[in-house]
C-alpha positions in Angstrom: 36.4 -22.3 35.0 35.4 -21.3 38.7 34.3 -17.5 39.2 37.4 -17.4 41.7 39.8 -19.0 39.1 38.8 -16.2 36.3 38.8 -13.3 38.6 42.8 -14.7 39.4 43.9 -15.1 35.7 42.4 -11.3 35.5 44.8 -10.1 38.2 47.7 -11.6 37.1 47.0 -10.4 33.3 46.1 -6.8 34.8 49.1 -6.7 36.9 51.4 -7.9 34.0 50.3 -4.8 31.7 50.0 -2.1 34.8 50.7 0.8 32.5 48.2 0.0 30.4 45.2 -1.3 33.4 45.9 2.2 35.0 45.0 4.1 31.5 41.9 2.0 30.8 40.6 2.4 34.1 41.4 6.0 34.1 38.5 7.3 32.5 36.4 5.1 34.7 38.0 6.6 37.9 37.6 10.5 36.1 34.0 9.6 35.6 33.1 8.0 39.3 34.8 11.0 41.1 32.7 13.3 39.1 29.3 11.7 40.5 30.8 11.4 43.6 31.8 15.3 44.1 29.1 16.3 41.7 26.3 14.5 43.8 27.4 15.8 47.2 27.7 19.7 45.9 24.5 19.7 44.4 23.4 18.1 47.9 24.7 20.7 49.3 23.3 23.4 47.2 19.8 22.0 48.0 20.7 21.9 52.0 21.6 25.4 51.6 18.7 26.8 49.3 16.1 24.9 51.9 17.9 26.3 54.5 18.0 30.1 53.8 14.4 29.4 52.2 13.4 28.5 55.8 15.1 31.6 57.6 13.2 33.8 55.5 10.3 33.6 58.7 8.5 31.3 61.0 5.3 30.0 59.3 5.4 32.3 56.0 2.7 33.2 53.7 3.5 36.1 51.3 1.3 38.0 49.5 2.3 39.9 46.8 0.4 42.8 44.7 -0.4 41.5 40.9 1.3 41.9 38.1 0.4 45.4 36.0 -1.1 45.5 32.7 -0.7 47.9 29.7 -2.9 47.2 26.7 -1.6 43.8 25.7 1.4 43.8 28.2 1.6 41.8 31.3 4.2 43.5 33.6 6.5 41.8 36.3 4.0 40.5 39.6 4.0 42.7 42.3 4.2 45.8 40.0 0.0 46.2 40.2 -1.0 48.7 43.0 -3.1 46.4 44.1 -2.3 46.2 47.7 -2.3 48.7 50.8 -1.6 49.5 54.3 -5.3 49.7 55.3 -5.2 45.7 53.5 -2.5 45.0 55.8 -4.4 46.1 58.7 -7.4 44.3 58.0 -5.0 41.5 58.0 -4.3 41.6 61.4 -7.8 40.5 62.5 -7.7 37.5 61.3 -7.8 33.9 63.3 -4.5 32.6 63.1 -2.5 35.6 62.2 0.6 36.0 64.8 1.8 39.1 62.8 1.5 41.5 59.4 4.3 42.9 57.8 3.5 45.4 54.7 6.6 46.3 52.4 7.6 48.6 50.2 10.8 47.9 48.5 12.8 50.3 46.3 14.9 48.6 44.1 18.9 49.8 43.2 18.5 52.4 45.7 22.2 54.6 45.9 23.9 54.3 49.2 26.6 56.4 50.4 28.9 56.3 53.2 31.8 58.7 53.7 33.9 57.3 50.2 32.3 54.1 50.1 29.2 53.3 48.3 26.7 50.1 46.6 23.9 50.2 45.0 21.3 48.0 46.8 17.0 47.5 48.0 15.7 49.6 50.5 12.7 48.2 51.9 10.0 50.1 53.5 8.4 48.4 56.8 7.1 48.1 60.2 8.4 46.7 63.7 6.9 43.4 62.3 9.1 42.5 60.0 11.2 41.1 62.2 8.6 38.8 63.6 7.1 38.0 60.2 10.7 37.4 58.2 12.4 35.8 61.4 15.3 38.9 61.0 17.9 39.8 64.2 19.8 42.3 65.0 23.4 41.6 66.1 24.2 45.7 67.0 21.5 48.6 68.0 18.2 47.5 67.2 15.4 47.3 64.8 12.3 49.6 63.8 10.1 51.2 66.5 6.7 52.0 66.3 7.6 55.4 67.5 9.9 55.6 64.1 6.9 54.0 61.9 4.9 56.5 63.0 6.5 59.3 63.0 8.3 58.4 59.8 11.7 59.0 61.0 14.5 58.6 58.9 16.9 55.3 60.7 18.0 52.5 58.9 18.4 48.7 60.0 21.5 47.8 57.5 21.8 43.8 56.0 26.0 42.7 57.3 26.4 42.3 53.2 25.2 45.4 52.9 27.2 47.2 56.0 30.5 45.5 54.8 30.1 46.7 51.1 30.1 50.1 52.4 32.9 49.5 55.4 30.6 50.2 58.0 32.0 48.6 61.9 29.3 46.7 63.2 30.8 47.5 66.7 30.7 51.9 65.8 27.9 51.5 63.2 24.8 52.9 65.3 24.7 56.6 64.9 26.4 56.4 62.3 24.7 58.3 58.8 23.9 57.2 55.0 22.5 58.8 52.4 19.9 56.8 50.5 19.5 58.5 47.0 21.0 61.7 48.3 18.4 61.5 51.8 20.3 61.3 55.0 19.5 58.4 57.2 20.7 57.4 60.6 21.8 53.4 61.5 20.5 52.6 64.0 21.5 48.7 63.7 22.8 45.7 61.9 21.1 42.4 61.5 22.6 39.0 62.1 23.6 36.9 58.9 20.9 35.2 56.9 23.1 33.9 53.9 23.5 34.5 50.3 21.8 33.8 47.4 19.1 35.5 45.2 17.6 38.4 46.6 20.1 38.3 49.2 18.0 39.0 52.3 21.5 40.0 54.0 22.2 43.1 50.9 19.4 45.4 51.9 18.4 48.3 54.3 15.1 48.5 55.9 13.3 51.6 56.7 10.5 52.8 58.1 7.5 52.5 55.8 6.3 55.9 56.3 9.3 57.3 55.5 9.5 55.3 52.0 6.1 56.4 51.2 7.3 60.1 52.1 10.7 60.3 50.8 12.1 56.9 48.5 9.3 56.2 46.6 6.6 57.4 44.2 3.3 54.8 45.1 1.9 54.2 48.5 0.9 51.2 47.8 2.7 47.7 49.1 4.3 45.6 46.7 3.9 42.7 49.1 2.7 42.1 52.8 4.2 39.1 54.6 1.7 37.3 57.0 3.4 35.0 60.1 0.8 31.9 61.3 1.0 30.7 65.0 1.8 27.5 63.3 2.7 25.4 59.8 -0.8 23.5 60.7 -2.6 27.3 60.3 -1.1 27.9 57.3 -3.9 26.5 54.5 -6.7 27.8 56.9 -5.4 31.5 56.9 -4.2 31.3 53.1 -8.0 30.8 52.6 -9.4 33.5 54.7 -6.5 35.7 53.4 -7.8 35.7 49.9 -11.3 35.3 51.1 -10.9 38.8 52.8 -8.5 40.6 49.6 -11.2 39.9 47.2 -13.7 41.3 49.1 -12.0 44.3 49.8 -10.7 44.6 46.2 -14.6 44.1 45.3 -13.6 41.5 42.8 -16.4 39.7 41.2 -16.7 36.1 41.8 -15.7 35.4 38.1 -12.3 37.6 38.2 -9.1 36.5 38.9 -7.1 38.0 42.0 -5.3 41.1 41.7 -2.9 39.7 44.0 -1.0 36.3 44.6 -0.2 34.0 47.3 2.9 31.8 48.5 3.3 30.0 51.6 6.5 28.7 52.8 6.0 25.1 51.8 5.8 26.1 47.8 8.9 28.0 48.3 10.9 25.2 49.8 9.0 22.7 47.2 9.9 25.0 44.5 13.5 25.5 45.5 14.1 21.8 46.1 12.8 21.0 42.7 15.2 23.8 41.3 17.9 22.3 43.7 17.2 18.3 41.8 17.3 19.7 38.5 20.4 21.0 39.3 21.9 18.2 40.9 20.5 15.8 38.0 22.2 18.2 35.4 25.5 17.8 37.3 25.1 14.3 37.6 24.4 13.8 33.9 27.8 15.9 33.2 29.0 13.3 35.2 27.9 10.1 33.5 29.2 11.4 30.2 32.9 11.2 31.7 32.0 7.3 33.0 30.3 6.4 29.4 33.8 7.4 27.8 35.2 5.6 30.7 32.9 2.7 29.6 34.0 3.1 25.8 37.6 2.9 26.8 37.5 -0.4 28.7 35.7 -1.9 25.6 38.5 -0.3 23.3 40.9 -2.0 25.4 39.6 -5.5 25.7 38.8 -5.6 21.7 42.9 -5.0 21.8 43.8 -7.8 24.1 41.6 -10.1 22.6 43.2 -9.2 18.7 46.6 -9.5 20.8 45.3 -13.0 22.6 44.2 -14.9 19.8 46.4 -17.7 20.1 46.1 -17.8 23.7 42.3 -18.4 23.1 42.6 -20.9 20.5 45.6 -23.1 23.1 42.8 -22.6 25.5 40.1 -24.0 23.4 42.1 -26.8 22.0 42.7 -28.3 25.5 39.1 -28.3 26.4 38.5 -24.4 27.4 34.6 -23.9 26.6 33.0 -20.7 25.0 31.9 -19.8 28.6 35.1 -20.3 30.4 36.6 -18.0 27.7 33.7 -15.3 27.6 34.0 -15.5 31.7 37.4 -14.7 31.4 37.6 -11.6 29.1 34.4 -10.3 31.2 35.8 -10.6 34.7 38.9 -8.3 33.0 36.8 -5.8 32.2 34.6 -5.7 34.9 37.6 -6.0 38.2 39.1 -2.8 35.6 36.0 -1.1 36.4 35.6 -1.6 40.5 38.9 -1.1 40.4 38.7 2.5 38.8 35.3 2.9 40.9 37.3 2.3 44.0 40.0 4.9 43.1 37.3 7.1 41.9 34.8 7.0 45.1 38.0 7.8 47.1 39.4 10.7 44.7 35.9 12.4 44.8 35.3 12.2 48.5 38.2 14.1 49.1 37.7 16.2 45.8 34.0 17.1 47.4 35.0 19.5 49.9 37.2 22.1 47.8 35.0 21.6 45.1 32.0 22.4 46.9 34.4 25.8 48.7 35.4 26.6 45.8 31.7 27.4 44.9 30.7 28.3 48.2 28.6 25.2 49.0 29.3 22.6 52.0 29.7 19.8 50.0 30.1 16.4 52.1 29.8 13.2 50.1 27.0 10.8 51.3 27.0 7.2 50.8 24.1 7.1 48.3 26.3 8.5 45.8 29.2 6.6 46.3 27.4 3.4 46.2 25.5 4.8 42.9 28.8 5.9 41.5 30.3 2.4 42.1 27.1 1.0 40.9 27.4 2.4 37.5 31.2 1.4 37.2 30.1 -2.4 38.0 27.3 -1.6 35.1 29.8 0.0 33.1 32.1 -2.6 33.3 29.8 -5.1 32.4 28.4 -3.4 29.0 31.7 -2.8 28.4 33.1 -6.3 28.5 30.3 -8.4 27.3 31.0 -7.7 23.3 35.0 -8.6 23.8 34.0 -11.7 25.8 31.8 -12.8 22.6 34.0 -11.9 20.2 36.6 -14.0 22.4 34.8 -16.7 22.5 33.1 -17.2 19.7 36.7 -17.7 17.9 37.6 -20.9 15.9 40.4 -22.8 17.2 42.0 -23.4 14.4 41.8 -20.5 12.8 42.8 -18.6 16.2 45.8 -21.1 16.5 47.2 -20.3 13.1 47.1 -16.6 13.8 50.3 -14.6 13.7 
């Protein structure tokens, strides 16, 4: 029997039992649209982490103070007063540097406007930060070095951050807030960043003087954000960065920073490693639909080859061999599966998008995963028709023909 002759027979067989094709190669079409949809949201929760990684700033290296410690307890990094403006400053002389922003942030800070309030981080600065953290303004403007200096109480306001307390971008400068019961004046809103953790479009920013005078009890910097001229300057100044700390920290060559260091490429490697095992978890979800899928077909084809018995045997006796049998019973299983893997590539293309909405991601389906999805329905289909075939095959005539 010709590969074109058994994958006929199959058709006509699957078409005479529709009903019951349609429910074995259900599972199979559940568990391909799963990988399909799956695969292209967790795509798309990658693009998106990358991409607000990378709007962060131009060129990023952050250094953050180290982490406290309290007898035998470690605290949280960046809660060491290990850092200060004068470091920041010193900074600024180094090759390669394009621009020093030291921060201050003061977490669940208690805004108030009119009747509307949130709870959010106020983040002491200077006019650098929107160099070093690549921030806009879409109304009024940002920090001053008039306002740094004189520590002036204005506020640049995130749009998350302006909309939770139903500020209008287009009357918001001049407009006042009180930040933990201290009057501050807007004087602008920055453009959109987009979500995530640490939402870099819920905060306020403030001049740093006026943090260290009014918001918070240290004045030391919790971190200081350093901008390069270019990604190629990056490992050079990360050097002389913590080249210059330590010796202004007077650390011994033996002692371990009191500070750490992060430059834009560990955050996007981080994030896109966070992003894969996230994708890979929702893939694996995925797979367990298609192995039921898989265990169905089998189910199935054990069935219709109890129900087929005499078939086999009338096919034996007039010169059918074990492989044009096994062929047979194989080719079922595995056009079921394609067939399902069809239906299911389509179903979760089209299932991608409001999946991916309904979890705020732009999901679009790529061709890798449909072509894996319909690769593991072929594979599927296979494992699950090979012990049928056998079983089919490996029947005595005569004992099949006498079966009732």
């Amino acid at each position: 029997m010709s590969i074109g002759e058994a994958i006929r027979l199959a058709l006509r067989r699957l078409r005479a039992n529709k009903v019951r094709s349609g429910l074995t190669g259900l599972g199979v079409i559940i568990g391909v649209a799963a990988v399909v949809s799956l695969m292209a949201v967790g795509q798309g929760a990658q693009r998106s982490l990358t991409s607000r990684i990378a709007s962060l700033g131009t060129n990023l290296l952050s250094v953050q103070a180290g982490a406290a410690r309290n007898g035998f307890f470690r605290g949280a990094a960046g809660s060491a007063t290990t850092l200060t403006v004068d470091d920041a400053n010193a900074l600024r002389s180094l090759k390669g540097v394009a621009g020093v922003a030291p921060e201050l942030p003061v977490g669940n800070a208690f805004v108030v406007f009119g009747r509307a309030n949130t709870t959010t981080q106020v983040t002491g600065t200077t006019p650098e930060e929107a160099l070093v953290r690549g921030f806009s303004v879409q109304v009024g403007s940002f920090i001053s070095a008039h306002e740094q200096a004189h520590g002036l109480r204005v506020a640049v306001l995130g749009p998350t951050t302006a909309a939770d307390l139903n500020i209008d971008p287009t009357s918001a400068v001049g407009s006042t807030i009180e930040v933990d019961g201290i009057p501050f004046q807007v004087i602008g809103i920055t453009q959109p960043k987009g979500g995530g953790f640490n939402n870099p479009d819920d905060q306020i920013f403030v001049p740093l003087s006026a943090v260290q005078a009014r918001l918070s009890s240290t004045t030391n910097l919790r971190a200081i954000g350093v901008s390069t001229g270019s990604s190629k300057q990056i490992p050079v100044v990360q050097q002389e960065v913590e080249n210059l700390l330590r010796t202004r920290h007077a650390l011994a060559s033996t002692a371990s920073d009191d500070f750490s260091l992060l430059n834009q490429a560990q955050l996007l490697q981080v994030a896109s490693d966070n992003a894969a095992t996230l994708r890979n978890f929702l893939v694996g979800i995925a797979a367990i639909a298609l192995l039921v899928g898989g265990i169905g077909i089998a189910n199935i084809m054990l069935v219709s080859v109890r129900e087929r018995t005499r078939e086999i045997g009338i096919r034996k006796a007039i010169g059918a061999r074990y492989r044009d049998i096994s062929r047979q019973f194989l080719v079922e299983a595995v056009t079921v599966s394609l067939a399902g893997g069809v239906v299911g590539s389509v179903v979760g293309a089209l299932a991608a998008g409001p999946v991916g909405r309904a979890v705020k991601v732009t999901a679009t389906p790529s061709w890798s995963a449909v072509l894996l999805a319909f690769g593991s329905a072929a594979v599927v289909g296979i494992v699950a028709g090979w012990w049928p075939a056998r079983q089919a095959a490996a029947l005595d005539p005569i004992i099949a023909l006498r079966y009732e």
